[in-house]
C-alpha positions as CSV (number, residue, x, y, z in Angstrom):
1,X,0.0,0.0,0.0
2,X,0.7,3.4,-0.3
3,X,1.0,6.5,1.5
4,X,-1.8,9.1,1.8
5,X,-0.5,11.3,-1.2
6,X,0.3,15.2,-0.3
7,X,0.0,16.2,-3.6
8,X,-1.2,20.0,-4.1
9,X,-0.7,20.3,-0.2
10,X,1.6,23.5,0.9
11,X,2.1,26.7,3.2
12,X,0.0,29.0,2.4
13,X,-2.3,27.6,-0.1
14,X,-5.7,26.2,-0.1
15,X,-7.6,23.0,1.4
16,X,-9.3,21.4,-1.1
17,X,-11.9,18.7,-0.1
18,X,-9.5,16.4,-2.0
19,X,-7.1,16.7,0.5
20,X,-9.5,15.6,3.2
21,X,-11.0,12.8,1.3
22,X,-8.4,11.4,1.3
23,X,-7.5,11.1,5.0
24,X,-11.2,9.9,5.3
25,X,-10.7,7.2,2.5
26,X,-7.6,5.2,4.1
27,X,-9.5,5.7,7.4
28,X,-12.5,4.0,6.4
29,X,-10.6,1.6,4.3
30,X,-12.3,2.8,0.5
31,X,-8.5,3.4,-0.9
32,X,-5.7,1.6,-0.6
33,X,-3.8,4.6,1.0
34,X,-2.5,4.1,4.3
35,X,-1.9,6.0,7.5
36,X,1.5,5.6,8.7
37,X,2.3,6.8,12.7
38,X,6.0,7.8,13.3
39,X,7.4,8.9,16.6
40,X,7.7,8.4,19.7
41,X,4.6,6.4,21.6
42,X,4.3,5.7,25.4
43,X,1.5,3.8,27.1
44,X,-0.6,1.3,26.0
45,X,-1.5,1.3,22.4
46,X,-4.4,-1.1,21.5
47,X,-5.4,-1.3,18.1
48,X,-9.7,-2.5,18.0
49,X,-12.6,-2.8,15.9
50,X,-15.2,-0.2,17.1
51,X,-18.1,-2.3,17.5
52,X,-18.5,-5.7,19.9
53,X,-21.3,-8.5,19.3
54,X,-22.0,-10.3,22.9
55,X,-24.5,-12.9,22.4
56,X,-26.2,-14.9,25.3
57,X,-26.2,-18.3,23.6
58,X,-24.0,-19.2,26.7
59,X,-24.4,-17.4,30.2
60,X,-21.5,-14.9,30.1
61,X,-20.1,-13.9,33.0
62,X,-16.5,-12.3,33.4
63,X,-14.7,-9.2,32.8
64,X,-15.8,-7.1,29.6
65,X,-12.2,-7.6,27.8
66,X,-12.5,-11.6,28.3
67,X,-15.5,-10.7,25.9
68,X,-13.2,-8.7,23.3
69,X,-14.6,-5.2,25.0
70,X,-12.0,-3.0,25.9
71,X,-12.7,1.0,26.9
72,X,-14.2,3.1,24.1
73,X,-15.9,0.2,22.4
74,X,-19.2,-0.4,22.1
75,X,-20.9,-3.8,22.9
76,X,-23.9,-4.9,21.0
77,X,-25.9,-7.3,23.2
78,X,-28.0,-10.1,21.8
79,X,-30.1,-11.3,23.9
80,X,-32.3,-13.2,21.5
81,X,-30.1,-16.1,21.4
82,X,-31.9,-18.4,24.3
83,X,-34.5,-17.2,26.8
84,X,-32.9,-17.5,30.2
85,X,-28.8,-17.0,29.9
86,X,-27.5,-13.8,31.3
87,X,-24.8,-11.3,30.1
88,X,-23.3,-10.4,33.7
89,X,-19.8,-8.1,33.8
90,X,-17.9,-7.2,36.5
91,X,-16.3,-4.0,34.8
92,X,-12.6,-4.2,37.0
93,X,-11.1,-2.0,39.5
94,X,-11.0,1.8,38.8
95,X,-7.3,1.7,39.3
96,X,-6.7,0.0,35.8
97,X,-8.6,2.6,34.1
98,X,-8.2,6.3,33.8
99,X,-10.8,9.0,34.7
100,X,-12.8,9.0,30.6
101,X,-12.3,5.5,30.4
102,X,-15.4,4.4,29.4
103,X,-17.7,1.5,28.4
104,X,-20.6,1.7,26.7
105,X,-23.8,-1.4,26.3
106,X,-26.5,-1.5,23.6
107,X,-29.3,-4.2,23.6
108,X,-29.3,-5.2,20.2
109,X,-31.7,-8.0,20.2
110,X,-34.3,-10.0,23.5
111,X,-35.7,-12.8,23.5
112,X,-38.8,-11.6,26.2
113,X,-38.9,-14.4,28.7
114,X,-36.0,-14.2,31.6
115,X,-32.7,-13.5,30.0
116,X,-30.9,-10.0,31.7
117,X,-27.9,-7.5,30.8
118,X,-25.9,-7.1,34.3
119,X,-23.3,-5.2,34.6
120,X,-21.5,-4.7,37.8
121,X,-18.4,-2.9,39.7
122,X,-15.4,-4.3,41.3
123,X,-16.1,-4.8,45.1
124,X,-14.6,-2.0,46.1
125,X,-15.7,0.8,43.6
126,X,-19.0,2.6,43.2
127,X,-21.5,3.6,40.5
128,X,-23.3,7.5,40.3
129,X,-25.6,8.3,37.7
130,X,-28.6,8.1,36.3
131,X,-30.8,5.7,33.5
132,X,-33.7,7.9,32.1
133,X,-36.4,5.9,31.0
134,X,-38.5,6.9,28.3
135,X,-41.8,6.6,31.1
136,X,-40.1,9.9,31.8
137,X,-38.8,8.2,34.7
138,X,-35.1,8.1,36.1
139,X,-33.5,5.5,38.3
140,X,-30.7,7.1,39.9
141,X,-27.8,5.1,41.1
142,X,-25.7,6.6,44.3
143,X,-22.4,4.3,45.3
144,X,-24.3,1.0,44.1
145,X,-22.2,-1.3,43.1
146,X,-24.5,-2.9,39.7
147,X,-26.9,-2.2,37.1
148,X,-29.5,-4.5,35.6
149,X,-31.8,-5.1,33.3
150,X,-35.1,-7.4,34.9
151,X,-35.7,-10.4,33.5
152,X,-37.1,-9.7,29.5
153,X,-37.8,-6.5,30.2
154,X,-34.4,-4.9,28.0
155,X,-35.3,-3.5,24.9
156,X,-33.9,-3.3,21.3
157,X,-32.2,0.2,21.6
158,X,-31.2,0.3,25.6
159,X,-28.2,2.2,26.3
160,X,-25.9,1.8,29.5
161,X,-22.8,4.0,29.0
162,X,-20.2,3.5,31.8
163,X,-17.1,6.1,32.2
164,X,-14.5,6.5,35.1
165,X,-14.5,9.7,36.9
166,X,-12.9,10.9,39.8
167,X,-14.6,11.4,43.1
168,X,-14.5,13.5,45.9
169,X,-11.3,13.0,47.6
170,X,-9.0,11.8,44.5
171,X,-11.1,8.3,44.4
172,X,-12.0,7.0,41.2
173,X,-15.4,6.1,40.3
174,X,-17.8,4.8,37.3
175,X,-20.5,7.4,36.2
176,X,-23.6,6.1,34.5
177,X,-25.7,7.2,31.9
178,X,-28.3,5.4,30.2
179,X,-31.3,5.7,27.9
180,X,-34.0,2.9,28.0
181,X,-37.4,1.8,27.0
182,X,-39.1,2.4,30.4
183,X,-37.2,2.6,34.1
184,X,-39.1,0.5,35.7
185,X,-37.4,-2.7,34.4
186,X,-34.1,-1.5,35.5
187,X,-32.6,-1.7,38.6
């Protein structure tokens, strides 16, 4: 492959929306142009598809990255796959993230008869935040330590969005934010 071609690209002259196509093109993979990183790097660098598929065909149960979700993914849920397994997390402790870290949840698919999404903090740490429902009504979480949907009561479209912050006193914790078909199946 080739390089991302700077051709008609200098100081003082204009952008053309060539020039940006093409950045966008090797990004999303419709030229066979690539982006090449040089430099320096520290830290982790983790290289991952965007989007996650979690079915319950199984009961899963486990830390979100035994799943393939690492922070800033997002994990489709299917939950169509039998009509009692679970998908439970345990999201791990705050002090192997840093504060933005985040996770985020969509139920993709339900099967309507028992199966759940759980998702639920290392013993230590604490979730604050809030799930609006679209009842107009919120289920606030203050220093609980999980989030679930009851049994067949997720909906295609649910979104749980978990992200580390810091809390009073330099602690770490994991704000929520969610949008769902009606509160009251969510606890």
């Amino acid at each position: 492959m080739a390089t991302i071609s700077k051709t008609g690209i200098s100081n003082g002259s204009t952008i053309e929306s060539e020039h940006i196509t093409r950045i966008i093109d090797a990004l999303d993979g419709t030229s066979s142009a690539e982006i090449v990183a040089t430099g320096s790097f520290t830290g982790t660098v983790r290289a991952s598809k965007e989007h996650v598929l979690v079915t319950n065909s199984t009961a899963v149960t486990g830390h979100p990255s035994g799943s393939g979700i690492y922070p800033g993914m997002i994990a489709s849920i299917d939950l169509s796959a039998s009509p009692s397994n679970t998908v439970y997390f345990t999201l791990g402790p705050t002090s192997e993230y840093q504060p933005g870290d985040r996770y985020e949840f969509i139920i993709t698919k339900i099967q309507g008869s028992s199966e759940q999404l759980r998702i639920a903090t290392d013993a230590s740490d604490r979730i604050y935040g809030t799930v609006l429902g679209a009842d107009n009504v919120n289920l606030y979480k203050n220093a609980a330590t999980d989030v679930r949907s009851g049994a067949g009561t997720g909906v295609p479209g649910d979104r749980i969005v978990f992200t580390v912050i810091d809390t009073s006193g330099g602690a770490k914790g994991w704000n929520l934010q969610g949008q769902v078909s009606g509160s009251a199946g969510y606890s």
